[in-house]
C-alpha positions in Angstrom: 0.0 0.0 0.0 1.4 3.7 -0.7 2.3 5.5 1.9 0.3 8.6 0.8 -3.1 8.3 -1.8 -4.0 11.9 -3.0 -8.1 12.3 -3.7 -9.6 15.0 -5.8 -12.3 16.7 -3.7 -14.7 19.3 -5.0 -14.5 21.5 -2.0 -10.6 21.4 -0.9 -9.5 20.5 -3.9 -6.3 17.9 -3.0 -7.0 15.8 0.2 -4.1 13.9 0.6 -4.4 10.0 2.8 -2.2 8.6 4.6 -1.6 4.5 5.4 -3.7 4.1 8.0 -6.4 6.2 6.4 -6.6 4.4 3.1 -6.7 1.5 5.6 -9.9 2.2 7.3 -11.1 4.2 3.9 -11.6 0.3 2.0 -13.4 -1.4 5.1 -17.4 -2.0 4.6 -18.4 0.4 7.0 -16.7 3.6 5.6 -17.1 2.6 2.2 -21.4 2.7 3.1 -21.2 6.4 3.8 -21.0 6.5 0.0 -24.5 5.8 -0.2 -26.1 7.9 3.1 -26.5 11.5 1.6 -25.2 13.8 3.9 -28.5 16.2 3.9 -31.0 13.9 3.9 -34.6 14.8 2.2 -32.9 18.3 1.5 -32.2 17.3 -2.4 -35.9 17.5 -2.8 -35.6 21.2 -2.3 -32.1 21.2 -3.6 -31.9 19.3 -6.2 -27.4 19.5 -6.0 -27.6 18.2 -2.3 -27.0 15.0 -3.4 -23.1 15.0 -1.2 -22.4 11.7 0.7 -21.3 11.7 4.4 -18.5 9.7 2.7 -17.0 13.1 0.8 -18.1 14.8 4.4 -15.5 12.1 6.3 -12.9 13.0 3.8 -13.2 16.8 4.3 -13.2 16.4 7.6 -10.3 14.4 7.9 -8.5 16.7 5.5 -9.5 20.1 7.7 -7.8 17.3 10.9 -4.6 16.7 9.2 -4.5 20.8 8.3 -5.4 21.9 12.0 -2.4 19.6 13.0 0.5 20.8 10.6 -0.8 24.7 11.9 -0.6 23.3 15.3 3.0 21.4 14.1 4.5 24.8 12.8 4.2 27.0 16.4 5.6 23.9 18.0 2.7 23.1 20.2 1.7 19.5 19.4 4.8 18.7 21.3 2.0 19.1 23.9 -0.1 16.4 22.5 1.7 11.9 21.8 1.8 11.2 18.5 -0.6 8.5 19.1 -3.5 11.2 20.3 -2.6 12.8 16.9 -3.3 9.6 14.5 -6.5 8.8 16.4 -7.8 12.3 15.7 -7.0 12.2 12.6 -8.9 8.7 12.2 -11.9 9.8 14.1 -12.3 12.7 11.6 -12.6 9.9 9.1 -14.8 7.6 11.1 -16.7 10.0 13.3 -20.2 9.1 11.3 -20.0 5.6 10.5 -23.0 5.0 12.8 -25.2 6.8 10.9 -28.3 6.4 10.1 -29.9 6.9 6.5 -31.5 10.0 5.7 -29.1 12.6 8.1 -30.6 12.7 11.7 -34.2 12.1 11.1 -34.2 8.5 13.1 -32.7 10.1 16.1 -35.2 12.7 16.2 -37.7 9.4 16.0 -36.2 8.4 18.9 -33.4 5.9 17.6 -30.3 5.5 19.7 -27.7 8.0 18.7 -25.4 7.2 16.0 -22.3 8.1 17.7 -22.6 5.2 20.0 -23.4 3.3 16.8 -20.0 4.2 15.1 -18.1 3.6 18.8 -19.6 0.4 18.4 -18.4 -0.6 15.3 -15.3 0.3 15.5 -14.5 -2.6 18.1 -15.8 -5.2 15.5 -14.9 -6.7 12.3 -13.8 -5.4 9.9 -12.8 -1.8 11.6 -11.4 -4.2 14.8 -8.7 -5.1 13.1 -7.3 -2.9 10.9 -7.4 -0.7 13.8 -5.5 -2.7 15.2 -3.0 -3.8 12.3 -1.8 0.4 12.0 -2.2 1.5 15.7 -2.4 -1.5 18.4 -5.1 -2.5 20.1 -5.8 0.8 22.4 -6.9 2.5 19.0 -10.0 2.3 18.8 -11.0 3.2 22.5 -8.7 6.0 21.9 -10.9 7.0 18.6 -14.0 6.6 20.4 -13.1 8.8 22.9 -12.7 11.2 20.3 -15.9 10.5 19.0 -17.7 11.0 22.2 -16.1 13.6 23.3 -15.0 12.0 26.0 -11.4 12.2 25.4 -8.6 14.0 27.8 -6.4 14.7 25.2 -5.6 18.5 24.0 -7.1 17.6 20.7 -10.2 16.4 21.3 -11.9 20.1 20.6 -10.8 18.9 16.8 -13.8 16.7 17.1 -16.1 17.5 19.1 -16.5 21.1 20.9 -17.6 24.7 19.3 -14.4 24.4 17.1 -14.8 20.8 15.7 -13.5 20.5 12.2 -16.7 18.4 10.9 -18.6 22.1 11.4 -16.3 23.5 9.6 -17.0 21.0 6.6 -20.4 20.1 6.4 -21.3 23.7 6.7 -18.5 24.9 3.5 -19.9 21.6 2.0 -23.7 21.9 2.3 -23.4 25.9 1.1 -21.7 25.0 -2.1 -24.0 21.3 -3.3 -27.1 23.4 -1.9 -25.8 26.2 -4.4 -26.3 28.7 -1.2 -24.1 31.6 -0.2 -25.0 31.4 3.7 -21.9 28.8 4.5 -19.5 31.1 4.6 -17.0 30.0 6.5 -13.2 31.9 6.8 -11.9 28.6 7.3 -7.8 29.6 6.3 -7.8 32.2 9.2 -10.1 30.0 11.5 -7.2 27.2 10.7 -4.5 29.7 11.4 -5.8 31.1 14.1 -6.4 27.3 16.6 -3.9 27.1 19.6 -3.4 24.8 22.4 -3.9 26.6 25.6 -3.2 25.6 29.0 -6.2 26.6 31.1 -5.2 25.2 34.4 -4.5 22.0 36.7 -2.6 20.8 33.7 -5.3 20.4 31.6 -4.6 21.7 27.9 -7.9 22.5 25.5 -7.9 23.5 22.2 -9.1 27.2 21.8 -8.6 29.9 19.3 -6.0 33.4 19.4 -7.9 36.8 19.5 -7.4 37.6 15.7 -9.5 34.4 15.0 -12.4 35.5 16.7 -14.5 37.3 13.8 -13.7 33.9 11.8 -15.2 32.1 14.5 -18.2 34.6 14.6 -18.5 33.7 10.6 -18.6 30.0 11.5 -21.8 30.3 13.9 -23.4 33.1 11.9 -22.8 30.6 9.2 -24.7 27.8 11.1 -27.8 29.7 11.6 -28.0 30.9 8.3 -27.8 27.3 7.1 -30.4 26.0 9.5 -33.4 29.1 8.7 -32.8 28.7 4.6 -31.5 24.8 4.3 -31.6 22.2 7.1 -35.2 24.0 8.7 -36.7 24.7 4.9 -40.3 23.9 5.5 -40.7 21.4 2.2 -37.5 19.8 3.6 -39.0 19.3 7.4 -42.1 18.1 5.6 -40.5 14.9 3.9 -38.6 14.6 7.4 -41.5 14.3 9.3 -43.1 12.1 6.8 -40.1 9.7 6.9 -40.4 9.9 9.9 -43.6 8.2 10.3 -43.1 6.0 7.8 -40.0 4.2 9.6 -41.8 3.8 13.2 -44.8 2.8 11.4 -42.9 -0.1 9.4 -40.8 -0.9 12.9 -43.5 -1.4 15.1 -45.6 -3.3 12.1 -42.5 -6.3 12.9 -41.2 -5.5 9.1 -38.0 -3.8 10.0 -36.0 -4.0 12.8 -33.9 -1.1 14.2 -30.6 -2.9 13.5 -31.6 -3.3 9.8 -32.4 0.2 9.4 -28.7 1.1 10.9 -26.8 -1.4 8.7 -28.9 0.4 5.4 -28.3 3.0 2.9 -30.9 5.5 1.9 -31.5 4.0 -1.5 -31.7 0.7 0.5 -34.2 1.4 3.2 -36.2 3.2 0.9 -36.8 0.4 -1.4 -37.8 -1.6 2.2 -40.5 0.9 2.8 -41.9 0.9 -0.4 -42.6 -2.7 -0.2 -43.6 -2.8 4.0 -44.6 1.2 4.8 -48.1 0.4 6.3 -48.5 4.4 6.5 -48.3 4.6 3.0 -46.3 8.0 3.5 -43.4 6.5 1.9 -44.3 6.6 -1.5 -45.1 10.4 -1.0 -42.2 11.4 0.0 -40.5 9.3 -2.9 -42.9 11.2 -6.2 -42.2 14.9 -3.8 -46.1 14.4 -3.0 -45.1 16.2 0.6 -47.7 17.5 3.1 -48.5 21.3 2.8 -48.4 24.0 5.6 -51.5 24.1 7.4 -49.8 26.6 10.0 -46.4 28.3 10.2 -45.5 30.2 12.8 -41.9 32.0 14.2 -40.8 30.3 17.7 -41.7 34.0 18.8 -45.6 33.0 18.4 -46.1 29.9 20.1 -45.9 29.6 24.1 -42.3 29.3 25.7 -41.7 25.5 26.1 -40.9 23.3 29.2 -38.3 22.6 30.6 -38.6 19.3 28.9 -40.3 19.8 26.0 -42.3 16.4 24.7 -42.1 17.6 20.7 -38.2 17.1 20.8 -37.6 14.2 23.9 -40.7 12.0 22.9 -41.7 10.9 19.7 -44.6 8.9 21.1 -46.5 11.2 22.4 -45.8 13.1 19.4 -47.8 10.9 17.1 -50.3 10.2 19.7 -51.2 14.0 19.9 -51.1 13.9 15.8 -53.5 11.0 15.4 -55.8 13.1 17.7 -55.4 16.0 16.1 -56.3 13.6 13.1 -59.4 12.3 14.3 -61.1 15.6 15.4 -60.0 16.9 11.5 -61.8 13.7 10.4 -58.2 12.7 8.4 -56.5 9.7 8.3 -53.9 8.9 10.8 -50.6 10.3 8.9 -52.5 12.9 7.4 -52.0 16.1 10.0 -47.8 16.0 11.4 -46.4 18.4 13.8 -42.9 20.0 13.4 -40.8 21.7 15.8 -37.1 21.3 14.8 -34.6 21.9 17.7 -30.8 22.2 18.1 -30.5 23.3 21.4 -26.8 24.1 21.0 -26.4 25.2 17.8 -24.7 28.7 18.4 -23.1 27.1 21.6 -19.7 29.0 22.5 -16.9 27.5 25.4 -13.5 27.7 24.6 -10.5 29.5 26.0 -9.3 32.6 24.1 -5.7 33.7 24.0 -5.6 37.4 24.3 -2.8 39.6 21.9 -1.2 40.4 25.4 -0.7 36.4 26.0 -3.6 36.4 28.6 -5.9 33.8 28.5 -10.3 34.7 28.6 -12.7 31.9 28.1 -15.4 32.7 25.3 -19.4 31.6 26.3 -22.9 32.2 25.5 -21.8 35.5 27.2 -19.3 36.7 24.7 -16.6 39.1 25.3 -17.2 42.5 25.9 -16.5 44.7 23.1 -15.2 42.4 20.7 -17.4 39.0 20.7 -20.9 40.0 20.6 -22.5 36.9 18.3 -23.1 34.8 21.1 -25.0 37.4 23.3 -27.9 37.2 20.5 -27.6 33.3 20.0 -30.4 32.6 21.9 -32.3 35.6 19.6 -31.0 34.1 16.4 -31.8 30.7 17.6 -35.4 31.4 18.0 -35.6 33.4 14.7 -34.6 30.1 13.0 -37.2 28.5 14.5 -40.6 27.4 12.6 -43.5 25.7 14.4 -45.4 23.7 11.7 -48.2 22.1 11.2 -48.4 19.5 7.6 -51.3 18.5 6.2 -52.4 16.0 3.0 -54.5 18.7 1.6 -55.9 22.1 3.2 -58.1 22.8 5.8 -61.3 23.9 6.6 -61.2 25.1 10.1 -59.0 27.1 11.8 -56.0 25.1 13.9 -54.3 27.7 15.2 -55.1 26.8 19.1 -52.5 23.7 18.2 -49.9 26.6 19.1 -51.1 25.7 22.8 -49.8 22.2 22.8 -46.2 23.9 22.6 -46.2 25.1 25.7 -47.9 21.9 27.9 -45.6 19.4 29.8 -45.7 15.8 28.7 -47.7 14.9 32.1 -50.4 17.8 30.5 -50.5 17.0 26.9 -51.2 13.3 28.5 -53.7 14.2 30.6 -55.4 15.9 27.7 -55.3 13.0 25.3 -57.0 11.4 28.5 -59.8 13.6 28.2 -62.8 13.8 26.0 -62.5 17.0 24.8 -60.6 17.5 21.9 -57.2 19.4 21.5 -58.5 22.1 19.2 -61.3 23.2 21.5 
């Protein structure tokens, strides 16, 4: 095997692999990723979103092995083994191998999440042992840890944390298949800018010098852009919720099994629900027949939610309030589907800051005063993101806009309404 394979890429252009890259590039599990599309239902909206998370894992190992020589030239990854450094460079590459088809609609249904999937896989054959054949046999747990972010090493913020590199990639990646300008990223001086910094009782993080901090400020301005125009596009949330259906309906049905559905592709557990769905929404979403707005409304216009809010945590009670909300409508179960898309930390901020002086700040949802002002309106540019929707299989006759209400209700109330004989629209 070469010791170096170079890969034409349409974002970065050259993304040069080493040995034990190419190594874990040819095992099944990696090589699947060709056939998961990184966006999901989103090529129905945008017809170019078609990318793989297999081109994603590249990128991202590409921005790993960049991060690293930056880190290499200032002399600072003397602070980090040689052996913490191939493992992040291999969890770049792997870090989505548990993936489920269709982006993260099934975790949203409530299916485990795919990190612990990928962990998973990468103590078993095939991954197992060529793992172990380039690294020894701590490799994999030391990958995982990457994965989880449960690592101690300096570089885990590479992988997961406000700075992880697979941001930086999806987000450059998504703008340019989706043909959008809002993934703007100034990824050269974001690169440039990374530093090890010791923040005390020996503990090193990765964090970012003061001239990087208006890149950083385009990376999260970028990330909200893309989730109000792309990832939260209403015809895109539509098919989502849809699939969504389809899958639990065909699960609990006994015609697929959860384990299936995490070994398949999209192409693959499409053509399964085709010939299983019992909902008969996966046909829809296959012609682009998708549900239409019956309501949608800003996050400003619907009642604060609770402190655990059911739409996002259960997916049971979600579809039980939906087949009520069917029944009073006189529609068929499937017919009327609530969306309420959350990303709790998706303008998130915690990582030291080296100051021009050599002083060291940490950056949080609080900013910095006078300089670092995006993540004092997250939480404003979070909401504004936000849609509540309501899809339905062809318009209504009567007003639903009282479903707003169901927003703000614990789990505990929204069951205690189903329990009652009145109906949720009244």
């Amino acid at each position: 095997m070469p010791d170096l394979e170079v890969i034409r890429d349409p974002l970065w252009d050259n993304i040069r692999l080493d040995t034990a890259a190419l190594a874990a590039l040819d095992t099944a599990p990696m090589q699947r990723l060709r056939y998961i599309r990184q966006l999901g239902h989103a090529f129905l909206v945008y017809p170019g979103a078609t990318h793989t998370r297999f081109e994603h894992a590249l990128g991202a190992y590409h921005l790993t092995r960049r991060a690293l020589a930056a880190l290499q030239e200032r002399g600072e990854l003397a602070l980090a083994p040689e052996a913490d450094q191939q493992a992040a460079r291999l969890a770049a590459l792997l870090h989505d191998i548990g993936h489920y088809p269709f982006s993260h609609a099934l975790e949203e249904a409530g299916f485990p999440h795919h990190e612990g999937l990928g962990v998973g896989r990468l103590g078993r054959a095939p991954l197992r042992e060529t793992l172990e054949a380039v690294g020894g046999p701590a490799l994999a747990a030391r990958i995982g840890g990457f994965i989880t972010g449960k690592s101690q090493s300096p570089l885990r913020g590479l992988i997961s944390g406000s700075l992880d590199l697979d941001k930086i990639d999806y987000l450059s990646r998504d703008a340019l298949m989706c043909g959008v300008p809002y993934g703007a990223v100034d990824v050269d001086r974001l690169l440039a800018s990374l530093t090890l910094i010791e923040v005390g009782e020996g503990r090193v993080e990765l964090g970012v010098q003061e001239k990087g901090i208006s890149a950083l400020e385009s990376l999260l301005f970028a990330k909200y852009q893309m989730y109000r125009n792309c990832y939260w596009h209403h015809a895109v949330r539509s098919a989502t919720c849809m699939f969504k259906r389809a899958v639990l309906a065909t699960v609990r049905a006994g015609e697929l099994t959860v384990d299936a559905i995490a070994d398949a592709t999209d192409d693959g557990l499409t053509e399964r629900l085709l010939a299983r769905d019992p909902s008969g929404l996966a046909r829809p979403v296959r012609e682009r027949h998708l549900h239409k707005r019956a309501l949608d409304l800003p996050a400003s216009e619907v009642p604060a939610e609770p402190a655990s809010p059911w739409l996002r945590q259960r997916p049971d009670l979600l579809e039980r309030a939906e087949d009520r909300l069917a029944d009073e409508l006189r529609l068929n179960h499937g017919d009327i589907l609530l969306d309420f898309p959350s990303n709790p930390t998706m303008l998130a901020v915690d990582l030291p800051l080296r100051t021009r002086n050599g002083s060291v700040e940490r950056l949080t949802g609080e900013g910095r005063t006078g300089q670092f002002g995006l993540p004092r309106v997250a939480t404003e540019l979070y909401q504004s993101a936000r849609r509540f929707r309501v899809f339905t299989v062809r318009p209504l006759t009567r007003s639903i806009d009282s479903v707003r209400e169901l927003v703000g209700m614990t789990a505990a109330e929204l069951e205690h309404r189903l329990g009652e004989t009145r109906g949720l629209l009244s």
